[in-house]
Backbone as a ProteinNet text record, in pm:
[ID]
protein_1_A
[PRIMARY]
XXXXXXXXXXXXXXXXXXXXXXXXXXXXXXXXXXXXXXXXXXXXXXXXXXXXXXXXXXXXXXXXXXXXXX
[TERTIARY]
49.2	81.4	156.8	238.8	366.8	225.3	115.4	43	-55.4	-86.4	-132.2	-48.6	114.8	159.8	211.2	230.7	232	114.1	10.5	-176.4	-158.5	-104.4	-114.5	0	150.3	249.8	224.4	83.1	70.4	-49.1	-133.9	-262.9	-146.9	-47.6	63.3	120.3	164.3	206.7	133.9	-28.1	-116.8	-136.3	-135.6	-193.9	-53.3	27.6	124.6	144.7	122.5	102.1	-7.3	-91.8	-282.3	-247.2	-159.2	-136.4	-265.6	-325.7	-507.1	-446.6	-499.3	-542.9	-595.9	-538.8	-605.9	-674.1	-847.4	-940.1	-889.3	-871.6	-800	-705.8	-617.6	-479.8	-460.4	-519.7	-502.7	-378.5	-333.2	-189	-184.9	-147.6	-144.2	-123.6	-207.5	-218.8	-379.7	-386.5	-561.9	-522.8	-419.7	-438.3	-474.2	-529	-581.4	-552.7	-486.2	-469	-524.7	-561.8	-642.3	-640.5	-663.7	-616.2	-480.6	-399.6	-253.8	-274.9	-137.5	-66.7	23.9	31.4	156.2	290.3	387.3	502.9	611.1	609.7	713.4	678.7	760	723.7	864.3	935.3	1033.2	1051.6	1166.9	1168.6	1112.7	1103	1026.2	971.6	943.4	830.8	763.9	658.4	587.2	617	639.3	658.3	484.3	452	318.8	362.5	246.3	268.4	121.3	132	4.3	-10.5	-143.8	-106	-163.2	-196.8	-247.6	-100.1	-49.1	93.4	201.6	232.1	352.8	428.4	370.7	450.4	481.1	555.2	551.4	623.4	586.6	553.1	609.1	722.8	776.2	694.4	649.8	559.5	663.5	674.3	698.4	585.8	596.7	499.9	452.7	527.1	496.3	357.3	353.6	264.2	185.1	198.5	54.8	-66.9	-187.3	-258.2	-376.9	-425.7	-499.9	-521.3	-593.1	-556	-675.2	-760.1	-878.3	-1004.4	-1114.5	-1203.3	-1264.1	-1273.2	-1317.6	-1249.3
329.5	363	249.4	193.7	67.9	-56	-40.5	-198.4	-139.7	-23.9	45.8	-21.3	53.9	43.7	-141.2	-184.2	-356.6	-371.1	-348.8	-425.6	-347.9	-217.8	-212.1	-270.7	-255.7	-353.1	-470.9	-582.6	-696.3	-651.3	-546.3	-593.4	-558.8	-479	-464	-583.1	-651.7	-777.8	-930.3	-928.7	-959.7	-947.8	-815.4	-789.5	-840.3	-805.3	-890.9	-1013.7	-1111.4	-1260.6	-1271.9	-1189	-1264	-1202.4	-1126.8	-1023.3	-944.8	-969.5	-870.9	-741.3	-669.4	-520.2	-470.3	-369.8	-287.6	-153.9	-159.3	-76.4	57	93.7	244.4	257.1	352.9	363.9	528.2	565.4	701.7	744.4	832.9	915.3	1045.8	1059.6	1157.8	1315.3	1425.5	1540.5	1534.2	1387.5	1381.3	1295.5	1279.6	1219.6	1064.6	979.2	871.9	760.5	658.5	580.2	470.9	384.8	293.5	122.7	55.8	-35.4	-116.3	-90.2	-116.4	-228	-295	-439.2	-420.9	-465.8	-441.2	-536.3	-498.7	-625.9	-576.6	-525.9	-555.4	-451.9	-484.1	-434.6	-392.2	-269.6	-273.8	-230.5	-155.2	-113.4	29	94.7	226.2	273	162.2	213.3	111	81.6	-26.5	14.5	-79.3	-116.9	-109.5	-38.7	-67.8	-51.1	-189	-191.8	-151.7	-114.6	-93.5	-221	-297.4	-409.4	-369.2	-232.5	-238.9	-138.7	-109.1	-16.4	-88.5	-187	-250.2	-176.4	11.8	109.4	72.9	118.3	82.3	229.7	218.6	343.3	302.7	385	386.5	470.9	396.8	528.8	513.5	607.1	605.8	563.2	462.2	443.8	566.8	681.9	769.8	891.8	871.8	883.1	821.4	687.8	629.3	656	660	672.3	604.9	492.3	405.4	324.1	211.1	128.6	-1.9	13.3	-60.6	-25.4	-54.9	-20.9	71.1	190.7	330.1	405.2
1953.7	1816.2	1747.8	1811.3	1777.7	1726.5	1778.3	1798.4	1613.7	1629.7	1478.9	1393.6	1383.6	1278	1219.9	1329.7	1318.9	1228.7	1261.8	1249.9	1013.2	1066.3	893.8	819.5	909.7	796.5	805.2	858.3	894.4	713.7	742.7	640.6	448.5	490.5	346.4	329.4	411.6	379.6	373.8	386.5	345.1	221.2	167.7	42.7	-27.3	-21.5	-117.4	-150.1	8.9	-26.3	-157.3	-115.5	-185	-309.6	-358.9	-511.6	-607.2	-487.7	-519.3	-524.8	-601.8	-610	-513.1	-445.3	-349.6	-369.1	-374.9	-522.4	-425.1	-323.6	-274.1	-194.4	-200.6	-135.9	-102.1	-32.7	46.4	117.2	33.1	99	199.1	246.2	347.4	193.5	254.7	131	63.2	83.7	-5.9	-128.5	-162.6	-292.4	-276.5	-412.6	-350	-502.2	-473.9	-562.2	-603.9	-728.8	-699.2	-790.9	-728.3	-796.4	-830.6	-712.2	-684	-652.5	-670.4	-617.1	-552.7	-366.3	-355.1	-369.9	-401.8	-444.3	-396.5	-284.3	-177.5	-43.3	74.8	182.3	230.7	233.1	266.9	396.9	431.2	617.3	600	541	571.8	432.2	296.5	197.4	190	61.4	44.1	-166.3	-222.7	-342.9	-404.6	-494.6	-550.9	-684.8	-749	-893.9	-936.7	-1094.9	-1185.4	-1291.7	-1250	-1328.2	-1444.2	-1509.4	-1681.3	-1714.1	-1640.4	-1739.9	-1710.6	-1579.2	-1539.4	-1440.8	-1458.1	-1341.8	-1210.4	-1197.9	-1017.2	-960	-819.5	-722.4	-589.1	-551	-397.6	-333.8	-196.4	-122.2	41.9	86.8	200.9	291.8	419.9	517.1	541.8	590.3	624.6	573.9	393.1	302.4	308.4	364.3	368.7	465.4	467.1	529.1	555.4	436.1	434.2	320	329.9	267.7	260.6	141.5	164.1	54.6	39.7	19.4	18.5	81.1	109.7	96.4
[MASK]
++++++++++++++++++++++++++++++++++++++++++++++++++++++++++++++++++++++

């Protein structure tokens, strides 16, 4: 489980270097977000911004559930 959660705070802190949009962001519940930037990685959330409103969104790791294309 430890080698999982490395491999995704490795692909969150990827996406923040590259400041691409990530077109889906699946939360644990079903809900599903899209088109985020992430702009920061903290010890137990991930920082996501909206680059057409400027919003930004604390998610807990724990809420997260995927993160990608599909």
């Amino acid at each position: 489980m430890a080698v999982v959660k490395r491999t995704f705070l490795q692909q969150l802190t990827n996406a923040t270097e590259s400041g691409q949009p990530i077109p889906v962001i699946r939360l644990v519940g079903g809900e599903v977000l899209r088109n985020l930037v992430v702009r920061n990685v903290g010890i137990d959330y991930v920082e996501l911004g909206d680059l057409d409103t400027e919003g930004t969104m604390y998610v807990p790791f724990n809420q997260l559930l995927s993160i990608g294309t599909m």
